[in-house]
N, C-alpha and C positions, 0 to 999 in steps of 0.2 A: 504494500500500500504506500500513494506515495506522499508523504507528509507535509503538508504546508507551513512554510517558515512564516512567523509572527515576528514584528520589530513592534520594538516595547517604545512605547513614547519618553519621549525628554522627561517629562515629569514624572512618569513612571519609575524610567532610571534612576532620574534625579532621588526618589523617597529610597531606593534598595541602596544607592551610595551613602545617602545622608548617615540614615539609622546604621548601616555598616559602617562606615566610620565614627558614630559615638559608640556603638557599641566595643569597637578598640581603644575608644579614648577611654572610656569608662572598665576598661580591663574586666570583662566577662565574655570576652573572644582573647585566642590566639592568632597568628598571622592569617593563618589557614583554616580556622575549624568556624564548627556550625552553619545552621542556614537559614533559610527565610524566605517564607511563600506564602501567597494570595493566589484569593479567586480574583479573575479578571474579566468583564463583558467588555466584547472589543465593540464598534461600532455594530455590527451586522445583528447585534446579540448573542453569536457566541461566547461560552464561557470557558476559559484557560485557567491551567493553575499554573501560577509564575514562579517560577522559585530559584534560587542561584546555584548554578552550576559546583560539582564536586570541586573539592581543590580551591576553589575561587577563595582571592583574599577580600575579606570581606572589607577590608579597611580602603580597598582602591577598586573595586568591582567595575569592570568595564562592559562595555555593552553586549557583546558575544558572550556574556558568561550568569547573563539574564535567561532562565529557557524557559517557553513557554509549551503546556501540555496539555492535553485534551481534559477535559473533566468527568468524561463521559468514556471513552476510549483507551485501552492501553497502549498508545501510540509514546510511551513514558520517556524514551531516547536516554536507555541509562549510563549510555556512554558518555554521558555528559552532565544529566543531571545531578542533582546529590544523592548519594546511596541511601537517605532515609527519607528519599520521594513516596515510597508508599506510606509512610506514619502519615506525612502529612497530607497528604491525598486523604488519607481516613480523617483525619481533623478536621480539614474542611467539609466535611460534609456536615459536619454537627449544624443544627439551629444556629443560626446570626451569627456562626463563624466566618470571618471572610478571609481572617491572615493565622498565620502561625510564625512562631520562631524558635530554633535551637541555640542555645549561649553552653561556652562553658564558665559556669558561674563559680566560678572559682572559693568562693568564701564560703556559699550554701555548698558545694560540694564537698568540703572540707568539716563543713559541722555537719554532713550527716554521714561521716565515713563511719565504720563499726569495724572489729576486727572477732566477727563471729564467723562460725566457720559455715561455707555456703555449701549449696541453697539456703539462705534465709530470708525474711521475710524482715527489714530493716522498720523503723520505728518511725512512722511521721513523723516530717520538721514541726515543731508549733512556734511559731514567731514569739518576741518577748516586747517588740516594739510595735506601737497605734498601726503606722503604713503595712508593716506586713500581715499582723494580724485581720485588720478588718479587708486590704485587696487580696491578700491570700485566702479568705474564709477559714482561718483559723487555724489552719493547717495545710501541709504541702503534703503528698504521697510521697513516698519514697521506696521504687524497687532497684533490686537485683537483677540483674542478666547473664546471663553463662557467657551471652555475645553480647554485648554492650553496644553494636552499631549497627542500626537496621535490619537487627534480626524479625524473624516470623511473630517470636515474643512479643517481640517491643511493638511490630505492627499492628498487634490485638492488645497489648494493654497499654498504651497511652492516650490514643485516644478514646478506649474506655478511661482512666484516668480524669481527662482535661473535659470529657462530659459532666464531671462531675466538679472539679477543680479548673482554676485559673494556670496553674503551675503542679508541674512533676519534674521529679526527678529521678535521674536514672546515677545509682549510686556509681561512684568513681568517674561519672564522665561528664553530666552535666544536665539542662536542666532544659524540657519542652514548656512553651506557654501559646495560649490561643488567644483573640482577643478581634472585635469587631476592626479594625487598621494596624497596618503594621506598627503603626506609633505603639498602640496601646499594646500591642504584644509585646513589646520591645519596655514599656514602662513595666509591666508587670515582672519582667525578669530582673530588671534595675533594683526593683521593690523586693523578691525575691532575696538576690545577693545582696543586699544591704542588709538584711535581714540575717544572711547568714554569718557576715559581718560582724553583725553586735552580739550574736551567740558566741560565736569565736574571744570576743573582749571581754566579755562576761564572765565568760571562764577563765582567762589569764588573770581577769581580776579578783577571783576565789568567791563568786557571785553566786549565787544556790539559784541554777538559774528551774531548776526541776521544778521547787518551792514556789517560783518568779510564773513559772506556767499555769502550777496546779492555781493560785491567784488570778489569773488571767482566762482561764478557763471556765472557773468557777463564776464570776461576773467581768465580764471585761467593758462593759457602760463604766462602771466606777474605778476602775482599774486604771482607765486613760481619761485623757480631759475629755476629748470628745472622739467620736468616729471622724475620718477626713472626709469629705465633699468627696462622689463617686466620680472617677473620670469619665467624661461626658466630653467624647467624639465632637460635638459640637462647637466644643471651646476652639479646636483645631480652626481657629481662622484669625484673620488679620488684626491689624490694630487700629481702635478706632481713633486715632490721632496723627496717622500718620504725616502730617502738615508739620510736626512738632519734634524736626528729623534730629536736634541735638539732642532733647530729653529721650526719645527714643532710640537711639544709637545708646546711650547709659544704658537702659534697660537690658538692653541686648550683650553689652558689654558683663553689666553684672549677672545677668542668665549666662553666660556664659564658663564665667569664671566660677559660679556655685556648682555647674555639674561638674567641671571640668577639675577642680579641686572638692569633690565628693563632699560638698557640706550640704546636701541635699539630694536625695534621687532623682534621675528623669522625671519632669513636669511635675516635682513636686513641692511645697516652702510655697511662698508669696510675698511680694514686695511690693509697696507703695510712698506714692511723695502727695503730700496735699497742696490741693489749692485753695481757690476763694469759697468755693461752693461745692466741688467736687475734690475727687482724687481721681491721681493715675495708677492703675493694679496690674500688677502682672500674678493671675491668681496659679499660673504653672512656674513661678519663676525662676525652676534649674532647666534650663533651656540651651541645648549646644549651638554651636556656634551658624550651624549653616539648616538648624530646623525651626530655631526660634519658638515661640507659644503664642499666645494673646496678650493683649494691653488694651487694658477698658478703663472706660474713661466712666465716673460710679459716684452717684451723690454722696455726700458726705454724710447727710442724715441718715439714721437707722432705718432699712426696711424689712419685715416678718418674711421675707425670702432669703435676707443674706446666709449665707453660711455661717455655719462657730466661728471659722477662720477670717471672713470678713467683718464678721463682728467686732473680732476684740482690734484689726486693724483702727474701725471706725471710732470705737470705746476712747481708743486710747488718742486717739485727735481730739474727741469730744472731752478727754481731761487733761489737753496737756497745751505745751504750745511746739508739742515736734513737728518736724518737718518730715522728715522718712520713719517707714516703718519695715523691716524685715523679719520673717518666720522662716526658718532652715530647719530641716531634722537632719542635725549633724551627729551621725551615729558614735562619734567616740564622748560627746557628751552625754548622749542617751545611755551608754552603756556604764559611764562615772557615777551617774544620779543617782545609780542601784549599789555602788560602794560602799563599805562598811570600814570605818579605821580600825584596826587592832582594839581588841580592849572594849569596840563601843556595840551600840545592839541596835543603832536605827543609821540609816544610807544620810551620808552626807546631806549637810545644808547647805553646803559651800564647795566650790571647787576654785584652790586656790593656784596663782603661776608658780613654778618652781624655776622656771625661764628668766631668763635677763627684760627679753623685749615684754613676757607677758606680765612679770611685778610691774614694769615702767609704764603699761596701760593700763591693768586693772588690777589692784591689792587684793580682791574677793569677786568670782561671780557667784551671785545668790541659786542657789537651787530652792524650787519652790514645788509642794505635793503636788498631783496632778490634778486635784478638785480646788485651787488656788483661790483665795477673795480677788477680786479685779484690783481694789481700789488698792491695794499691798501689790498688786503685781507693779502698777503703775508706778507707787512711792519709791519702790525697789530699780525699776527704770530710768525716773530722774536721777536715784545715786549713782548707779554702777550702769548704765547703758545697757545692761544685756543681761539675760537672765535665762535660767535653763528649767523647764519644766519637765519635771518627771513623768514620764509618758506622753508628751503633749511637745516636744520639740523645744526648740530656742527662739528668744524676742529679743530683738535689739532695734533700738532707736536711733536716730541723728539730728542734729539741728540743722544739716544744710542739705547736703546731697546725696545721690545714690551711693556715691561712691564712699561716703565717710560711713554710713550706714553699712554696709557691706563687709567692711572690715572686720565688725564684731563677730559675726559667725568664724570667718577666714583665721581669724585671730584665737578662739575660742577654740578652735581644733586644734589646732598645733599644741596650743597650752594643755591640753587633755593630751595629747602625745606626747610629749614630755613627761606628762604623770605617769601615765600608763607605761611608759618607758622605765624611768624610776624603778617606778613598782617592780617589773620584770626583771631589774638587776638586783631586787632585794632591800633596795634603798629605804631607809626608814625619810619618809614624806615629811612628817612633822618637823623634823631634824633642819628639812631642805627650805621650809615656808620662812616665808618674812616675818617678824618679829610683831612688826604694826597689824600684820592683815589680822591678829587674833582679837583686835580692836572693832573688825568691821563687820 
């Protein structure tokens, strides 16, 4: 039979280079590994499923290594496609599945390694942080395979799997996700390995993280501040100011630099600067460099639709006189908040710098429960700029710009790297803290 060649549109291309190059930026690919496919209706209404060719670097994906294939037909051309065309071929077919993606998630693959003896049956991930637990539904699968790459297995159980879950994982190799655009497939495994991430610091920091679950399981409304705002396909569009090309270039500048230095997952955190009557928001605002998010332009009065998240953006204008407002889940603070010092019986209040640069910006960042009074989150924000919520992520404020705003998160992780660093050479912390910050 003789097979008709499809050429994939610019913009088509353009969305499989993008997300393949964040996905290496954000290290849950190696040069060469995993893949990613969609349904596609070409004009005529036929439907292809697109996926990137074996071997192809996903970091530089060129046009010939785009293949398109029947959806209906096994015309699958394995000589070129990826060796786990048929998983994904069964994934699409699920209800309002339109993309899949394969990542090696390096961090989630790593917190759910076991060294039992196989065949076994490995132990669901359970997230410990708000983003993984509520986009992951609680939990992540996690099997075994005798062939760990497009075997028969895997072709029948993951996308039984990912009908039921957002994410799986295939133990030692890495991690399927499905999702209505390749965006949101691609968010979901970001959320995923960040997730495995803070499991991994949790445990270096002698965190009971078993105790941390069975607590989160058990009610997890009260456990975190609030659920996040679901991702909503919709948001995937332009900015409504684009007239306003320097404040918009910052935006993009600072989306940029929050994924790009991991102080927040794909499309996720939110940033704002006020104005007279309005604000400008970026409510995705870890956004790479050449896929960007939204920027809405959003009364500054409360309305019974905003989010939690936009809420406390607007709260904390209505009691202050900041200029910028930023929300990150920077996972090495999320994982500090749950620390305990020798000696003591309840997770830090305080994370202090043990760093040069971070005593010289801040003597104390406050950690505050994750069921927080507003009007103490705020008082806590005039003193020390930035504050870390247990379960609920980091807030920092500015009096001028995006950019002086932005620092706090940026600055905030390195200072928990440092600790957590300490920590792991045995360093006794208290020993290393500044003398005054026991004052603040």
């Amino acid at each position: 039979m003789k097979t008709k060649k499809w050429k994939a549109s610019k913009e088509l291309i353009r969305l499989f280079q993008t997300v393949g190059r964040a996905s290496l930026i954000y290290d849950i690919q190696d040069s060469h590994s995993g893949n990613m496919a969609l349904l596609w209706t070409e004009k005529k209404g036929d439907k292809k499923i697109v996926i990137t060719s074996t071997g192809s670097q996903k970091g530089d994906l060129e046009p010939n290594q785009i293949c398109f294939l029947s959806a209906s037909e096994t015309d699958f051309g394995y000589y070129k496609a990826s060796s786990e065309t048929d998983i994904h071929a069964r994934i699409l077919t699920s209800k309002d599945v339109y993309a899949s993606m394969h990542c090696h998630t390096k961090d989630l693959v790593i917190a759910t390694l076991d060294d039992e003896k196989k065949p076994n049956k490995p132990a669901p991930f359970v997230p410990i942080d708000p983003l993984g637990y509520y986009f992951l539904g609680g939990l992540v699968p996690v099997d075994w395979f005798k062939v760990p790459s497009g075997s028969p297995e895997m072709i029948r159980t993951i996308p039984e799997r990912l009908s039921n879950h957002p994410v799986t994982v295939v133990q030692a190799h890495g991690a399927f996700s499905r999702g209505r655009t390749l965006k949101e497939a691609f968010f979901l495994l970001c959320i995923a390995n960040n997730s495995g991430y803070i499991v991994r610091l949790a445990n270096k920091l002698g965190i009971n993280v078993k105790g941390l679950r069975n607590k989160i399981q058990s009610d997890p409304d009260s456990f975190f501040t609030y659920p996040p705002a679901k991702y909503l396909i919709e948001e995937e569009k332009p900015c409504d100011f684009p007239e306003e090309e320097e404040i918009t270039r910052e935006f993009f500048k600072a989306g940029a630099r929050i994924f790009e230095s991991r102080l927040s997952p794909f499309h996720t955190g939110s940033l704002s600067i006020r104005g007279v009557k309005t604000m400008l928001y970026a409510p995705m605002a870890s956004m790479p460099r050449e896929i960007g998010g939204p920027l809405r332009e959003i009364p500054l009065s409360l309305d019974k639709s905003d989010s939690p998240e936009l809420q406390i953006h607007k709260k904390i204008y209505a009691k202050s006189n900041f200029q910028t407002v930023i929300h990150c889940y920077v996972p090495e603070a999320e994982a500090l908040s749950y620390f305990t010092n020798p000696g003591e019986t309840e997770p830090v209040d305080r994370i202090v710098p043990v760093d040069a640069e971070g005593s010289f910006l801040y003597l104390v960042i406050p950690v505050v429960p994750q069921k927080f009074d507003f009007d103490e989150l705020v008082r806590l924000l005039h003193d020390y700029k930035v504050v870390t919520v247990r379960g609920g992520g980091i807030w920092g404020v500015g009096t001028q710009s995006i950019s002086e705003v932005l620092h706090h998160p940026s600055s905030l992780r390195e200072i928990c790297l440092y600790r957590i660093g300490a920590l792991e050479q045995g360093l006794d912390l208290k020993k290393m803290e500044p003398k005054k910050a026991k004052r603040w």
